[in-house]
N, C-alpha and C positions, 0 to 999 in steps of 0.2 A: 898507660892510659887508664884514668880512672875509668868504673862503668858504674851505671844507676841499678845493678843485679846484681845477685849471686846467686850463679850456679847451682845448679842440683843435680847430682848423678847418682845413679843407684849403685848397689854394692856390688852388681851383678846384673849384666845382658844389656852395655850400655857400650858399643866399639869406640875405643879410643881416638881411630881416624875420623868420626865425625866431622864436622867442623859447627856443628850448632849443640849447645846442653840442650840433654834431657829435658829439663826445667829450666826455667828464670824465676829466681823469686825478688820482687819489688816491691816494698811497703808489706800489706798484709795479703798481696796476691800474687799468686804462686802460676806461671804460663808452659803448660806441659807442650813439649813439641809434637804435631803430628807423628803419628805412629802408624807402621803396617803391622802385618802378622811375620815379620820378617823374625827370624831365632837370631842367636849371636854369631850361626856361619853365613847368615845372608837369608838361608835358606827360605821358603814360604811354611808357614805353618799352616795346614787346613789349605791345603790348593785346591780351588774350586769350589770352596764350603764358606759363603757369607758367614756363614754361623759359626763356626770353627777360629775363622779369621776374627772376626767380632769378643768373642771370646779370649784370644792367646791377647790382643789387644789391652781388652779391660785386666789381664793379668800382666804385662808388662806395666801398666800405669800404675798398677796397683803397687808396684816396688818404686816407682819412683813417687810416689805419693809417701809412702813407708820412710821412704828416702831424705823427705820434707817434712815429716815428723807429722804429718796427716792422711785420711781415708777417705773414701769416696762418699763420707756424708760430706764434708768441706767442697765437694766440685760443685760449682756455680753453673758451668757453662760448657756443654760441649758442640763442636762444630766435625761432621760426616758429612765428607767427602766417598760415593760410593760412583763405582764404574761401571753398574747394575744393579738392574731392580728386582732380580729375581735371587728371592729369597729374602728379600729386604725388609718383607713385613716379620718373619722373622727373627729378626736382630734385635725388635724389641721387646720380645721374652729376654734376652741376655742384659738388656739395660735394667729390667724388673730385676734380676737377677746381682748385680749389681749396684744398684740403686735403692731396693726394698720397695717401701710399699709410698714412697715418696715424702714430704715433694719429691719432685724430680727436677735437675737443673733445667736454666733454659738450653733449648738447643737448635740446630740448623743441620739442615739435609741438603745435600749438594750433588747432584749426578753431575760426574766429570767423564771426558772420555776418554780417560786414563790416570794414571799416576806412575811415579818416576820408579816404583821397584815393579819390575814384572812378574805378572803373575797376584797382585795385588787386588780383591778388591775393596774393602776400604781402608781409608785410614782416617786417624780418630786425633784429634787434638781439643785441650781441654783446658780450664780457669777455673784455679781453685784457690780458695781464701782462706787467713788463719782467724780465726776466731780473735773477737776485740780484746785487747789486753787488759785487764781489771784496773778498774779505775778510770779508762774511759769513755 
């Protein structure tokens, strides 16, 4: 089966049993999958610590951005998913942090009442673009 993407995994903290990529890249935009703070044994990173979690997050994206041959000025767009609000103001020092002094992408905030890894609370998924190709 042909598909309209390709793939992106990073070199490292990417489990092979998955069943979805890291990334999809299509055209000049690049679809990073949802992310927890989960390491490569499963484990939680930062259990209990919005911040923490938000954190080990924007560092796994940040390889598989590396991975697509771009960085966190190219994200367009991110959508959080959080299963609490406390602490959630914040998470946006860590976006600053992250992002600089802007722009900043657009984004969307979602309180869920849960997500699928336990022990989780957010998870961060992202849309990022490659820069036009000269010429056009």
């Amino acid at each position: 089966m042909t598909h309209p993407f390709t793939p992106v995994t990073p070199a490292s903290g990417w489990n092979p049993r998955y069943t979805f990529s890291a990334a999809v890249r299509t055209g000049d935009l690049l679809f990073i999958s949802g992310m927890t703070a989960a390491d490569e044994q499963g484990r939680i990173v930062g259990e209990g610590d919005i911040v923490r979690q938000t954190e080990y997050i924007f560092e796994k994206m940040g390889r598989v951005l590396a991975a697509a041959g771009l960085d966190f000025g190219h994200v367009v767009e991110t959508t959080e998913y959080f299963t609490t609000l406390d602490g959630y103001a914040r998470t946006s020092e860590v976006r600053r942090r992250v992002f600089g002094a802007g722009p900043y992408p657009a984004a969307t905030g979602v309180r869920v009442a849960g997500l699928i890894r336990p022990g989780a609370l957010i998870e961060i998924k992202a849309v990022a673009c490659y820069p036009p190709a000269a010429g056009r």
